[in-house]
C-alpha positions as a Markdown table, in Angstrom:
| # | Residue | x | y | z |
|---|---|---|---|---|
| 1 | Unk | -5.9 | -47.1 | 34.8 |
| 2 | Unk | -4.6 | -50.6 | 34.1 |
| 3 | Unk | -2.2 | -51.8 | 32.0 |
| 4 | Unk | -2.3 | -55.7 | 31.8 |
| 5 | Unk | 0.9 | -57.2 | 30.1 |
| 6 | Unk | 1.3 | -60.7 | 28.3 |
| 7 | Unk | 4.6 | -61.6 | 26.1 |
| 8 | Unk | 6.5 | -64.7 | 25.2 |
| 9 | Unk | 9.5 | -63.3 | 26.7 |
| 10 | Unk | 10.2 | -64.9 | 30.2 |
| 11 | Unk | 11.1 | -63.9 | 33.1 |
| 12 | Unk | 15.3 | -64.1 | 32.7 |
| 13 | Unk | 16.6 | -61.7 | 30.2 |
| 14 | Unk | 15.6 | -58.0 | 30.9 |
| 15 | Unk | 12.6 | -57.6 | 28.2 |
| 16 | Unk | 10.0 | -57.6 | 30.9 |
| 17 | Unk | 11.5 | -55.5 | 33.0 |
| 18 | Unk | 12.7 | -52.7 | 31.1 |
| 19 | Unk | 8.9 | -52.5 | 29.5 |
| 20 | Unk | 7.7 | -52.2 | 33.0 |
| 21 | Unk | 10.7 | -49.4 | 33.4 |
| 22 | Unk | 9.0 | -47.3 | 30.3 |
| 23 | Unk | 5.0 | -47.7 | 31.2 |
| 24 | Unk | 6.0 | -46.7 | 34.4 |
| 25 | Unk | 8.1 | -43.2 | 33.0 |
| 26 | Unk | 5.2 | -42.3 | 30.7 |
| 27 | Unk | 2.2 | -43.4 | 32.9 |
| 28 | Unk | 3.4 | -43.3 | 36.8 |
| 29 | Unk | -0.2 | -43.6 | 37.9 |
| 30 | Unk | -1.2 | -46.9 | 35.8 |
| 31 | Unk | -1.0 | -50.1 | 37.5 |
| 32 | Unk | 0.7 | -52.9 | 35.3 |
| 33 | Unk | -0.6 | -56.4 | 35.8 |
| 34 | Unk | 1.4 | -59.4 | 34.2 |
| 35 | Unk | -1.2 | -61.8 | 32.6 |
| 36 | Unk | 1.8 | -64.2 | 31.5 |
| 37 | Unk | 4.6 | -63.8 | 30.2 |
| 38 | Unk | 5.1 | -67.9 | 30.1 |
| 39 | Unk | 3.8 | -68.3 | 26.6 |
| 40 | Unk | 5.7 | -70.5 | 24.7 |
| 41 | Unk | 8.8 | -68.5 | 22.1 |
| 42 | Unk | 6.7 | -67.2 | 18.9 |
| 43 | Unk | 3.9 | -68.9 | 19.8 |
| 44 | Unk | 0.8 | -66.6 | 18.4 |
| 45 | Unk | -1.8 | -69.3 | 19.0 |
| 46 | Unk | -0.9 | -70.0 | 21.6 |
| 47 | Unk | -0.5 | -66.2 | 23.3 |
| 48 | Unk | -3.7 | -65.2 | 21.9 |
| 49 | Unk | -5.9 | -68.4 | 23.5 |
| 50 | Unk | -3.9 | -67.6 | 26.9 |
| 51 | Unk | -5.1 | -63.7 | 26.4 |
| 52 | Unk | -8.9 | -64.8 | 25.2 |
| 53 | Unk | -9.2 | -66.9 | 28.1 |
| 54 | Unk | -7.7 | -64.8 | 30.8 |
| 55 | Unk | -8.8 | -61.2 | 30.0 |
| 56 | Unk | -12.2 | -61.1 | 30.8 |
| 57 | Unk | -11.0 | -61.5 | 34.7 |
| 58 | Unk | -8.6 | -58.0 | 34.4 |
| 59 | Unk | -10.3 | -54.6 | 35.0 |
| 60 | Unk | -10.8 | -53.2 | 31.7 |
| 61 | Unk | -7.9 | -50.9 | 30.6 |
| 62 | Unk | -5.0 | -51.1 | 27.8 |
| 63 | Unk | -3.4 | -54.2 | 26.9 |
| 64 | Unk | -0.2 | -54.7 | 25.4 |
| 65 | Unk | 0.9 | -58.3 | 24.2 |
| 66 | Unk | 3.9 | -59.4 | 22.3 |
| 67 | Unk | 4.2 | -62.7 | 20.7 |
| 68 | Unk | 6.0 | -61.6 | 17.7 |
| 69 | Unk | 8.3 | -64.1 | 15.5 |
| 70 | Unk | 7.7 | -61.3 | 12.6 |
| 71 | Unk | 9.3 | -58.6 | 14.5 |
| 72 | Unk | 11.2 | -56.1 | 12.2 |
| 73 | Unk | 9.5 | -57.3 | 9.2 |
| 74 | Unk | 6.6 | -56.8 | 7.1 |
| 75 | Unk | 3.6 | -57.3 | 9.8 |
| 76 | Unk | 1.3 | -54.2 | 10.9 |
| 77 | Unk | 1.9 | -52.8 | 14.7 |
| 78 | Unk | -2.2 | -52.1 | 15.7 |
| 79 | Unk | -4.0 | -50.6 | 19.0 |
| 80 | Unk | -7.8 | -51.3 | 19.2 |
| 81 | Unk | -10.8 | -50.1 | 20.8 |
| 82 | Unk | -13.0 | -53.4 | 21.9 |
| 83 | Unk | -17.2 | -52.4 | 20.9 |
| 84 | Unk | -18.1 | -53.7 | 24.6 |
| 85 | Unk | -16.6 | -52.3 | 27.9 |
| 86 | Unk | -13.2 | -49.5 | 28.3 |
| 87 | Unk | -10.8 | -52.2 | 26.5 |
| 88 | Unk | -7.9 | -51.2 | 24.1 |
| 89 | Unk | -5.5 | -53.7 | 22.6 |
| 90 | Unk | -2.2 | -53.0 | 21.6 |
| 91 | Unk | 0.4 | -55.5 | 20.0 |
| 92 | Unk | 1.8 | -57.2 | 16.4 |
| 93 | Unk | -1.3 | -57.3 | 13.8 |
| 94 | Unk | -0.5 | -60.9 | 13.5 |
| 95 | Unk | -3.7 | -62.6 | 15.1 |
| 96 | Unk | -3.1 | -62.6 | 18.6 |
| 97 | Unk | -5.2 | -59.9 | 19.9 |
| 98 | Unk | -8.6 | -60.5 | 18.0 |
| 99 | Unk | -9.6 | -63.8 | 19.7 |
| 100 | Unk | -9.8 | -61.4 | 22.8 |
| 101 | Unk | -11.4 | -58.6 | 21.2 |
| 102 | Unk | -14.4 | -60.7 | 20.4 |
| 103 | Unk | -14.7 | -61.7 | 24.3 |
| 104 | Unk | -15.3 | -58.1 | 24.1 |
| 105 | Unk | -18.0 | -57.4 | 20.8 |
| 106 | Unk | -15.0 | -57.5 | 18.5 |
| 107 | Unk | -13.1 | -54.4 | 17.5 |
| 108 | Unk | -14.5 | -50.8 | 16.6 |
| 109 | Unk | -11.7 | -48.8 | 16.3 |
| 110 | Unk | -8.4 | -50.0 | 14.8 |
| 111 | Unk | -4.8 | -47.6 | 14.0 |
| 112 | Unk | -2.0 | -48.6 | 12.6 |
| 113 | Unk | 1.1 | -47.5 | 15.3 |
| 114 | Unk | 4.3 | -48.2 | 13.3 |
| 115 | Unk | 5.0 | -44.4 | 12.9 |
| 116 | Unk | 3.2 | -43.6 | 16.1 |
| 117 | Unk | 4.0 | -39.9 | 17.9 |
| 118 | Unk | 4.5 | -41.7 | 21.3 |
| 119 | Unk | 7.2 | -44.6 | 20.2 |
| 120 | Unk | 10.4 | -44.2 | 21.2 |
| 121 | Unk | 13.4 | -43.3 | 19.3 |
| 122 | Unk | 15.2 | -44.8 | 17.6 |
| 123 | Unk | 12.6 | -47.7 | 17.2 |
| 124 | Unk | 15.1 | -51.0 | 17.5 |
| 125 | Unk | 14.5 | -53.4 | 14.5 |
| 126 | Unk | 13.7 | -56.7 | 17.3 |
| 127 | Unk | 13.0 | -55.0 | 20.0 |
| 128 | Unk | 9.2 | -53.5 | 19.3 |
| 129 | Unk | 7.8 | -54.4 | 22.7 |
| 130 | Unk | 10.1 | -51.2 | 24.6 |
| 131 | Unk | 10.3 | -49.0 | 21.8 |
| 132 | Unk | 6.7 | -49.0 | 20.1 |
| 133 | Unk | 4.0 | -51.6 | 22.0 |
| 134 | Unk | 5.2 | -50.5 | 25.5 |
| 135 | Unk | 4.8 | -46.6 | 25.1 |
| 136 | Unk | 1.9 | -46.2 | 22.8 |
| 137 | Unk | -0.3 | -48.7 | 25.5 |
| 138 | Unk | 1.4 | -46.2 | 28.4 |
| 139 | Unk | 0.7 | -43.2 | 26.5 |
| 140 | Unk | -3.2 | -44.6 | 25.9 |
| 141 | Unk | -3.4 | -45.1 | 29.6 |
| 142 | Unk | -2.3 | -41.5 | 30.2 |
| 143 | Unk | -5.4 | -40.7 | 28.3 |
| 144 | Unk | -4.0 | -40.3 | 24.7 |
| 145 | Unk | -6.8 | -40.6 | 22.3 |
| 146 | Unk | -6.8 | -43.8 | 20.4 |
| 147 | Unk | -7.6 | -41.6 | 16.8 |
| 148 | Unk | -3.8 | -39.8 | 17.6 |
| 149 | Unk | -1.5 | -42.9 | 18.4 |
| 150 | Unk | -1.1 | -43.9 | 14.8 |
| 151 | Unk | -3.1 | -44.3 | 11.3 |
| 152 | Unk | -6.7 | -45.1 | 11.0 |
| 153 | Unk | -7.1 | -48.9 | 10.0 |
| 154 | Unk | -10.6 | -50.9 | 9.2 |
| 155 | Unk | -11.1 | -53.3 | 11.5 |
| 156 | Unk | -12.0 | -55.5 | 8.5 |
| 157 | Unk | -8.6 | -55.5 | 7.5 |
| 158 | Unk | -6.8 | -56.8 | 10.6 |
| 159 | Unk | -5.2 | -60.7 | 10.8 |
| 160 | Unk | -7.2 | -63.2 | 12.4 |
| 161 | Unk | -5.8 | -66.8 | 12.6 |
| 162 | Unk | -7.4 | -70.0 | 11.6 |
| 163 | Unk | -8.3 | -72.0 | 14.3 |
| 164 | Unk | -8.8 | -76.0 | 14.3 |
| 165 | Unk | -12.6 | -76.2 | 15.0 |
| 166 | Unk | -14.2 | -79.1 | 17.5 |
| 167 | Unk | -17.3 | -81.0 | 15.8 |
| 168 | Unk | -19.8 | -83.6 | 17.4 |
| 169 | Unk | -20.4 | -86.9 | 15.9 |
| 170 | Unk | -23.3 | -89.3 | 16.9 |
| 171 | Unk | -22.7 | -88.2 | 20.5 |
| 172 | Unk | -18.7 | -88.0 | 20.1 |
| 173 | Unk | -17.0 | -84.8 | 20.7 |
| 174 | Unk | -14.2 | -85.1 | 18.1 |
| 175 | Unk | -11.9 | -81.9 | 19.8 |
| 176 | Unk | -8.2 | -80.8 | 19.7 |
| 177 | Unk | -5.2 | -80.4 | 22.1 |
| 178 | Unk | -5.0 | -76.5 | 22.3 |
| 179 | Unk | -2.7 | -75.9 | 25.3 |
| 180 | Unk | -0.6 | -78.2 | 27.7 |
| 181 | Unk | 0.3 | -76.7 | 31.6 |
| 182 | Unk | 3.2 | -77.4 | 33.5 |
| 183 | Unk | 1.0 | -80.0 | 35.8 |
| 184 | Unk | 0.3 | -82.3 | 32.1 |
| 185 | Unk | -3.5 | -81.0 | 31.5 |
| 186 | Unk | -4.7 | -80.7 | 28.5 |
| 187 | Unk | -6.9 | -78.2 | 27.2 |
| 188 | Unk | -9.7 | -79.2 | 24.7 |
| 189 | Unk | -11.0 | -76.3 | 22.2 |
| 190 | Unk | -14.9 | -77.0 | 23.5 |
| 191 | Unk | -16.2 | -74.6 | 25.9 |
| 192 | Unk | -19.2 | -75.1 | 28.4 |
| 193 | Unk | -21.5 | -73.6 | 25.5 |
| 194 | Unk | -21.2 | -76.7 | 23.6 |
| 195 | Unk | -21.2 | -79.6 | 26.2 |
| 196 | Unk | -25.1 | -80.1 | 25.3 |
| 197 | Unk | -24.7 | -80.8 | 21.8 |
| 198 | Unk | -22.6 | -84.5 | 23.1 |
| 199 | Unk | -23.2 | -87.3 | 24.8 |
| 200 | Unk | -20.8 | -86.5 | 27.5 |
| 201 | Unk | -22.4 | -86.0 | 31.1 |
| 202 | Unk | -20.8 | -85.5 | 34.6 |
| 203 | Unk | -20.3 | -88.7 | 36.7 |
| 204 | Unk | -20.3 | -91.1 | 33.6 |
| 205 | Unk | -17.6 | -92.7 | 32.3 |
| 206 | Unk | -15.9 | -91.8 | 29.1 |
| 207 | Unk | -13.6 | -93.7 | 26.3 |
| 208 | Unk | -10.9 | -90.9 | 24.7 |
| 209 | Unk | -9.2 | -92.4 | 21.5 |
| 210 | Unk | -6.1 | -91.1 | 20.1 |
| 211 | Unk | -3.9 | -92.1 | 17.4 |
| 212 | Unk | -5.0 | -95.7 | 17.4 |
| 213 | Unk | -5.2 | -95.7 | 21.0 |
| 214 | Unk | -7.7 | -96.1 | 23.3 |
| 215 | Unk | -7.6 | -94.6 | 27.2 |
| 216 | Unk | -10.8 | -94.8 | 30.0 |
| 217 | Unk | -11.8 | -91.9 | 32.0 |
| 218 | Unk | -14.0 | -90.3 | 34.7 |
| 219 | Unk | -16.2 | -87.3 | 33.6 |
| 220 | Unk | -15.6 | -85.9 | 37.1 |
| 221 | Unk | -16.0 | -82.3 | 38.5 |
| 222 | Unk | -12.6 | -82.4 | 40.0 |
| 223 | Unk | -9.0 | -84.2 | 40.5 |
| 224 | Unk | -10.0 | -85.4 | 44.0 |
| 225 | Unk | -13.1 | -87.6 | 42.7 |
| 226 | Unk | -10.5 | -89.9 | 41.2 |
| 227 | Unk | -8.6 | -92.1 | 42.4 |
| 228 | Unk | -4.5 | -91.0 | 42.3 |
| 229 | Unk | -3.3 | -92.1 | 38.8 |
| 230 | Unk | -6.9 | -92.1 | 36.7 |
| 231 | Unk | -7.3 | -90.6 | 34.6 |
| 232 | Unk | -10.1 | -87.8 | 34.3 |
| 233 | Unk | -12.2 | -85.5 | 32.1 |
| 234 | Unk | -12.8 | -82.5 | 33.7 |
| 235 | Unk | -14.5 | -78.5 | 32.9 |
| 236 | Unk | -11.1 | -76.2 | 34.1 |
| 237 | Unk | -11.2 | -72.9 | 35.2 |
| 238 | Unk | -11.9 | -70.7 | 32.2 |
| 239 | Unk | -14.8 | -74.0 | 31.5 |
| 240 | Unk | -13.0 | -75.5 | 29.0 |
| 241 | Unk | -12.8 | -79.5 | 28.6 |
| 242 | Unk | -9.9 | -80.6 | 29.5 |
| 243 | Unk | -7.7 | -84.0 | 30.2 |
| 244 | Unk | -5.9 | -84.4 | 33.6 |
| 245 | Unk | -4.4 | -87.9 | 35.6 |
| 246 | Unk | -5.0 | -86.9 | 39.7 |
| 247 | Unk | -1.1 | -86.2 | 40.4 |
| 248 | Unk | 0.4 | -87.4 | 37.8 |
| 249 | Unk | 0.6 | -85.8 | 33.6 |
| 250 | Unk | -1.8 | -86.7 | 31.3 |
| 251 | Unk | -0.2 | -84.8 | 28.4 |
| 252 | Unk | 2.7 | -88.0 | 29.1 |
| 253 | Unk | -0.2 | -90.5 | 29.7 |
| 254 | Unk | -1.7 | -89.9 | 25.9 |
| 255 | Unk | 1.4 | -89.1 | 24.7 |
| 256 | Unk | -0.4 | -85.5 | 23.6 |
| 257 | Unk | 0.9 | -82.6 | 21.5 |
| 258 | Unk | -0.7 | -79.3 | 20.9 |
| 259 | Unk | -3.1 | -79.6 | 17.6 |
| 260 | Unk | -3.3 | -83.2 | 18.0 |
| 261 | Unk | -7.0 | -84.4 | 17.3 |
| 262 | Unk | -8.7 | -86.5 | 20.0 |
| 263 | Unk | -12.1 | -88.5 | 20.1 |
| 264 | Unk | -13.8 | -88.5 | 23.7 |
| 265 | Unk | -16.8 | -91.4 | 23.8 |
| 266 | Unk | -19.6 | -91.5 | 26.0 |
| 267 | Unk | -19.6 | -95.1 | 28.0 |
């Protein structure tokens, strides 16, 4: 079985570690993959986009994710069974695990696991991730049923978040900044799905307007088909639009933040 692990908590304090230590003392046999544990501090959006995105490439298994400012206070802990393939998601009830769940037909089987049989004890008041998320996903993994780890929960009840939503006008796409890399790309919240509904096509040139501000761009299939320094629109990886200058940032180009709203023109 496979335990894949995202978390807001770096990599140089102890916190990952010592949740590897416990999955590996109550499930020897499951193999623990790290998805990230780069998200950005208390950042639920932002874990739960990184965790829709980059699940459906992990063998299905048990998932444990922690991006948790509320920690301690009055949020639900949840694990839950995805309708569509062997998926169970455990982590804060605070919207980060259900825009991965409906990669996966949305959730048919929800508990609550703040008094669950397999936390440990004494459950520290900031530290969930060790003491509850981290042994209730091993324990699952062992083969725990789902029904025992905690009490039963509608899925109907469970916290999604409110996400900024990309539109098309007269050809436009009208999109948002949803997540910035370490190489200055920027993600755009339309997926390949939706490319048909705009007037943007590959090879064409494109005009993307923000905040007053006009930039040109390439709609190009990769970096290399631009010269070093242009600017380019682009699908990434996971088939996403997104913003990049070949070698250089174009988060700093635009002057970008996360949220920020963004007009792309067809030329």
């Amino acid at each position: 079985m496979v335990i894949t692990f995202l978390s807001d908590y770096g990599r140089d304090d102890d916190f990952v570690g010592v949740c590897h230590a416990v999955m590996a003392r109550i499930a020897p046999d499951a193999r623990i993959v790290d998805l990230s544990h780069g998200v950005p501090r208390h950042d639920v959006r932002s874990g739960a986009l990184v965790l829709r995105r980059a699940l459906p490439y992990a063998e299905p298994g048990v998932t444990v994710a922690v991006v948790d400012p509320e920690v301690g206070g009055r949020r639900r802990a949840v694990a839950l069974r995805c309708a569509d393939e062997d998926r169970i998601l455990v982590g804060p009830d605070n919207g980060l695990l259900l825009a991965a769940a409906a990669r996966f037909g949305g959730v048919s089987e929800a508990v609550e696991i703040s008094g669950s049989p397999h936390r440990l004890r004494p459950v520290s008041a900031t530290f969930h991730g060790r003491d509850l998320f981290a042994p209730v996903a091993a324990h699952l993994a062992a083969g725990a049923p789902l029904a025992e780890a905690g009490e039963p929960l509608e899925p109907g009840e469970l916290i999604e978040l409110e996400l900024l939503q990309p539109r098309v006008e007269d050809g436009d796409a009208v999109v948002h900044a949803i997540a910035l890399d370490r190489f200055g790309n920027v993600t755009l919240d339309v997926e390949h799905e939706r490319l048909a509904e705009t007037g943007l096509r590959l090879g064409r040139e494109v005009a993307v307007e923000l905040a007053g501000a006009r930039h040109e761009a390439h709609f190009a299939r990769t970096f290399a088909d631009v010269e070093p320094g242009a600017l380019l629109l682009y699908e990434d990886a996971y088939r996403s639009l997104a913003l990049a200058v070949n070698r250089g940032s174009a988060a700093e180009r635009l002057g970008v933040g996360l949220d920020d709203e963004l007009r792309i023109r067809p030329r």
